[in-house]
C-alpha positions as a Markdown table, in Angstrom:
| # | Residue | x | y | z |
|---|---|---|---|---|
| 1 | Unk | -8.6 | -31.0 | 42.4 |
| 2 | Unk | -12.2 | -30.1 | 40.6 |
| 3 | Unk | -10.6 | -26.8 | 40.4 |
| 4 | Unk | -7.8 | -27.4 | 38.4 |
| 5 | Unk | -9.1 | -29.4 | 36.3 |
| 6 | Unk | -11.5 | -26.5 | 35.7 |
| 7 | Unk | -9.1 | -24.0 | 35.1 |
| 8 | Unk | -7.3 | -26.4 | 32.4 |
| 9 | Unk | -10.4 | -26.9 | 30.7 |
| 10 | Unk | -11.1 | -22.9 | 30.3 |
| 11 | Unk | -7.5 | -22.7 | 29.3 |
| 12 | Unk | -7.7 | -25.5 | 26.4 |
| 13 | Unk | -10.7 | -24.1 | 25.2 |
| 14 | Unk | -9.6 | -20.8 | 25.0 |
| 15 | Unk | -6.4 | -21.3 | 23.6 |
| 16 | Unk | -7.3 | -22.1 | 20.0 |
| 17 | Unk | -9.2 | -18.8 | 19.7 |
| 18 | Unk | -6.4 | -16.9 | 21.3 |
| 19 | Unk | -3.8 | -18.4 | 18.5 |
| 20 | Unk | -6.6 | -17.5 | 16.2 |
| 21 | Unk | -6.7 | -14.0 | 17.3 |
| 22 | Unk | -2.9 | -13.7 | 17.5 |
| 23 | Unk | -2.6 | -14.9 | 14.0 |
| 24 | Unk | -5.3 | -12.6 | 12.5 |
| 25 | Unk | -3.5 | -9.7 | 14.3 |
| 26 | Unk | -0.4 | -11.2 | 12.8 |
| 27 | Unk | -1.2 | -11.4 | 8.9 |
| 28 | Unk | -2.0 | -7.3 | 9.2 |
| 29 | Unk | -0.2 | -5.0 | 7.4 |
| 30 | Unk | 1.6 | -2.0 | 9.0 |
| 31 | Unk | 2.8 | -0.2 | 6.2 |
| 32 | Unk | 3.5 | 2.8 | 8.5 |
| 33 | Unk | 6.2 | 1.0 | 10.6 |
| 34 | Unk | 8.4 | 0.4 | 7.0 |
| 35 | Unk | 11.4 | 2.8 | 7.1 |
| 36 | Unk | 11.2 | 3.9 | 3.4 |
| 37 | Unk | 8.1 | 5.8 | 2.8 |
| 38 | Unk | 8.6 | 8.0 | -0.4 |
| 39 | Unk | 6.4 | 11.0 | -0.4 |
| 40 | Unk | 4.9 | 13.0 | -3.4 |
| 41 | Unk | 2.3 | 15.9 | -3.7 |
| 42 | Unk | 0.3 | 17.7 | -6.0 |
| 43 | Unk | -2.5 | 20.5 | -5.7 |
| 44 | Unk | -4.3 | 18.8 | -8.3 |
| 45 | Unk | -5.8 | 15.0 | -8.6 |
| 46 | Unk | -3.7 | 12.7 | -9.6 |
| 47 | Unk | -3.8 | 8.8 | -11.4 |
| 48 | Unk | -1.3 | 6.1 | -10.3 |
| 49 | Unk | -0.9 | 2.6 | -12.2 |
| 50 | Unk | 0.9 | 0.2 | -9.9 |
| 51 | Unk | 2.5 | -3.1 | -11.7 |
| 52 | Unk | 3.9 | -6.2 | -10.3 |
| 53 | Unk | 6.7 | -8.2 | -12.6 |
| 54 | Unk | 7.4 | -11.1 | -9.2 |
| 55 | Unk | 5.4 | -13.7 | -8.0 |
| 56 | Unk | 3.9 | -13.1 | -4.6 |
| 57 | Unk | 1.4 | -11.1 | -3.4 |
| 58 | Unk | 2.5 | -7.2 | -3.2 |
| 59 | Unk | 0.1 | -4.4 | -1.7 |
| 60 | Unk | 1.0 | -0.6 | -2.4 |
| 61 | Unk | -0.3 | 1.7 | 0.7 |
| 62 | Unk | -1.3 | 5.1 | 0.4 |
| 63 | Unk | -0.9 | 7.4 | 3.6 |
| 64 | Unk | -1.1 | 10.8 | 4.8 |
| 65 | Unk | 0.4 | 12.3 | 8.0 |
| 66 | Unk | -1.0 | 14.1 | 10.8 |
| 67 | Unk | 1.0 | 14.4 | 14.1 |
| 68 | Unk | -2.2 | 13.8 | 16.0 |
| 69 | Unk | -2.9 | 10.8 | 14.2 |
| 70 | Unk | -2.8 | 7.0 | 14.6 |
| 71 | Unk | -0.1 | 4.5 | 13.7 |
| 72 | Unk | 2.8 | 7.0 | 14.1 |
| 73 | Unk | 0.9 | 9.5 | 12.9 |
| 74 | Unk | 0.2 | 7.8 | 9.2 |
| 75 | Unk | -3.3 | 7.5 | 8.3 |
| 76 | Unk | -3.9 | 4.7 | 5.3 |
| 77 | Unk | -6.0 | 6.5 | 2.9 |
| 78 | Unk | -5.7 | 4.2 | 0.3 |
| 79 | Unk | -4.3 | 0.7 | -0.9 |
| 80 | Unk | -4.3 | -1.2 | -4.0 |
| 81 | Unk | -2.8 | -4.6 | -5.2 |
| 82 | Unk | -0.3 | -4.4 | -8.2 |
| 83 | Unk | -1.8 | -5.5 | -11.6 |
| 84 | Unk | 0.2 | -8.4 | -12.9 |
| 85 | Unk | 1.4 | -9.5 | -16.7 |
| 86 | Unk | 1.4 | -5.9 | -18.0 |
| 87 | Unk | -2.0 | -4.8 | -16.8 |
| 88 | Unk | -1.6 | -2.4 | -14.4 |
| 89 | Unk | -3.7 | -1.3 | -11.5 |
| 90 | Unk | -5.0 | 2.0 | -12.1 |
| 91 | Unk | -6.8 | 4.7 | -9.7 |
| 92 | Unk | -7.2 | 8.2 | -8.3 |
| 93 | Unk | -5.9 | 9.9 | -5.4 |
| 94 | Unk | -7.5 | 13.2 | -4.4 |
| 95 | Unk | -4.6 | 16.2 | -4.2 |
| 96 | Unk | -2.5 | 16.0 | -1.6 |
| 97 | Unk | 0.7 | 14.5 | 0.1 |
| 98 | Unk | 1.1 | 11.1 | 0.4 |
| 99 | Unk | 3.7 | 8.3 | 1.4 |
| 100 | Unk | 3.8 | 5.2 | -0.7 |
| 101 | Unk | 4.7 | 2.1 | 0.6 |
| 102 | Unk | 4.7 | -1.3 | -0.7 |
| 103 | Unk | 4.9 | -4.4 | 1.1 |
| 104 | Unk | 4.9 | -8.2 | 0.1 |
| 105 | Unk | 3.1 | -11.2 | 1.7 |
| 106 | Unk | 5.3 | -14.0 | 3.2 |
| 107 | Unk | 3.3 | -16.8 | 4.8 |
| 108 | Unk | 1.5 | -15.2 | 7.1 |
| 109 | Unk | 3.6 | -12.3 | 7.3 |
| 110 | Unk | 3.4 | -8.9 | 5.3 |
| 111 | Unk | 7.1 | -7.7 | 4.6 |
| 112 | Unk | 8.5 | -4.3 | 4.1 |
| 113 | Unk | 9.7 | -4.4 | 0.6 |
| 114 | Unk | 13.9 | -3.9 | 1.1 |
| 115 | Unk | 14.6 | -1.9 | -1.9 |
| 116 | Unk | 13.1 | 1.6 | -2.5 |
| 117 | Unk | 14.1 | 3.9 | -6.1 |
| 118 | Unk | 12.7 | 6.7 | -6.7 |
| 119 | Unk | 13.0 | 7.5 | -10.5 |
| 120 | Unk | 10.8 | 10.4 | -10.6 |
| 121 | Unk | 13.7 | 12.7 | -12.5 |
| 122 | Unk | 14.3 | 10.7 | -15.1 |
| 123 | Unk | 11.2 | 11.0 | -16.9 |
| 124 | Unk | 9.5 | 14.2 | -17.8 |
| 125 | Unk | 5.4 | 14.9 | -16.7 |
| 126 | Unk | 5.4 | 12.3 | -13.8 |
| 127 | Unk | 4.6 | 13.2 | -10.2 |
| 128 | Unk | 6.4 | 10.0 | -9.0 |
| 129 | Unk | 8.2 | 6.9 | -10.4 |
| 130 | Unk | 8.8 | 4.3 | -7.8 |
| 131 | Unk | 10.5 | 1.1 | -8.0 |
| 132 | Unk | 9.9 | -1.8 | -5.0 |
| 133 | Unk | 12.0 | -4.7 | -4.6 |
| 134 | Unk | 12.3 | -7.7 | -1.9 |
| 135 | Unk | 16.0 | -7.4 | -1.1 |
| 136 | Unk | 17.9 | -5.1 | -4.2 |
| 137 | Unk | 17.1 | -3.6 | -7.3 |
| 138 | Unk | 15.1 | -6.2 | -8.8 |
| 139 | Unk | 11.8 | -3.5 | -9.1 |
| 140 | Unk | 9.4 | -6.0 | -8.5 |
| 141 | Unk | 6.5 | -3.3 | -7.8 |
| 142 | Unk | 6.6 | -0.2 | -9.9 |
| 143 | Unk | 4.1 | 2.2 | -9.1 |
| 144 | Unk | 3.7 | 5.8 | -11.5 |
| 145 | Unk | 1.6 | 8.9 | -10.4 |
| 146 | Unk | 0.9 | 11.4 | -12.9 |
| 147 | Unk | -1.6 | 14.3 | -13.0 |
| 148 | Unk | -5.1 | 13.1 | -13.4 |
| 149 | Unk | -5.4 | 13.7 | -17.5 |
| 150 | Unk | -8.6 | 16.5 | -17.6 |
| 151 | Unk | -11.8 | 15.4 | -19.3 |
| 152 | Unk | -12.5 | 17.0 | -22.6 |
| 153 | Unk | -14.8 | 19.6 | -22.4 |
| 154 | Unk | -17.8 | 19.1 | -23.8 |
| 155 | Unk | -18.0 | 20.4 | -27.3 |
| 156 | Unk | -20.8 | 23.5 | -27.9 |
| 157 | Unk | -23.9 | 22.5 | -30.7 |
| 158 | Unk | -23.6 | 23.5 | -33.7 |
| 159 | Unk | -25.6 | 27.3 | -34.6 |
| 160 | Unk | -27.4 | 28.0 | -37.1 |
């Protein structure tokens, strides 16, 4: 009888930091298991501004690929979350390929955002122009990648 009681005892105290640890496990993103991943590349480095026009909390994931690797082979290399109000987040990726996927918060849930558009053709000088939405084309995430601009170069002194 001491022995069962025992054993519920462990049990009800370890259950609250099981639920704990489920949840925590829970609220991760995968970005790698969404099924739209839009890819773009350059040899050279490259700046992306991501913007978010809906309420809720959006993340945009960067990843590579490597057959060998983790996660499907998808490595997260980079993340940032969507400026809001017409202040976009801006950063640098180093050349490469990369997959870009955005995903939005729901409770405790990140969510595979349901609408991918890639509108990389329809304007001139951009390596990638991609629109994110919940369920249709409501582009609540846009995210553009364009060649890293070059810093001037410095200019020589003046001779005499």
């Amino acid at each position: 009888m001491k022995l069962g009681r025992l054993a519920r005892l462990a049990i009800c105290a370890l259950l609250p930091a099981a639920v704990a640890a489920t949840s925590a496990l829970a609220a991760e993103p995968r970005p790698w298991l969404c099924r739209d991943k839009p890819v773009f590349s350059s040899d050279r480095s490259m700046a992306y501004e991501a913007s978010s026009r809906a309420a809720g909390r959006w993340q945009v994931f960067f990843m590579e690929f490597s057959p060998t690797g983790a996660h499907d082979g998808f490595t997260i290399v980079n993340s940032t979350e969507p400026g809001r109000r017409g202040a976009p987040q801006a950063g640098t990726l180093a050349p490469g390929r990369y997959y870009a996927v955005a995903l939005h918060r729901q409770g405790e849930h990140w969510i595979c955002a349901g609408y991918t558009r890639d509108d990389t053709g329809h304007r001139a000088g951009l390596i990638a122009d991609l629109c994110y939405g919940e369920s249709g084309p409501d582009c609540a995430v846009n995210l553009i990648v364009k060649p890293e601009a070059k810093p001037a170069p410095a200019s020589a002194p003046p001779t005499r």
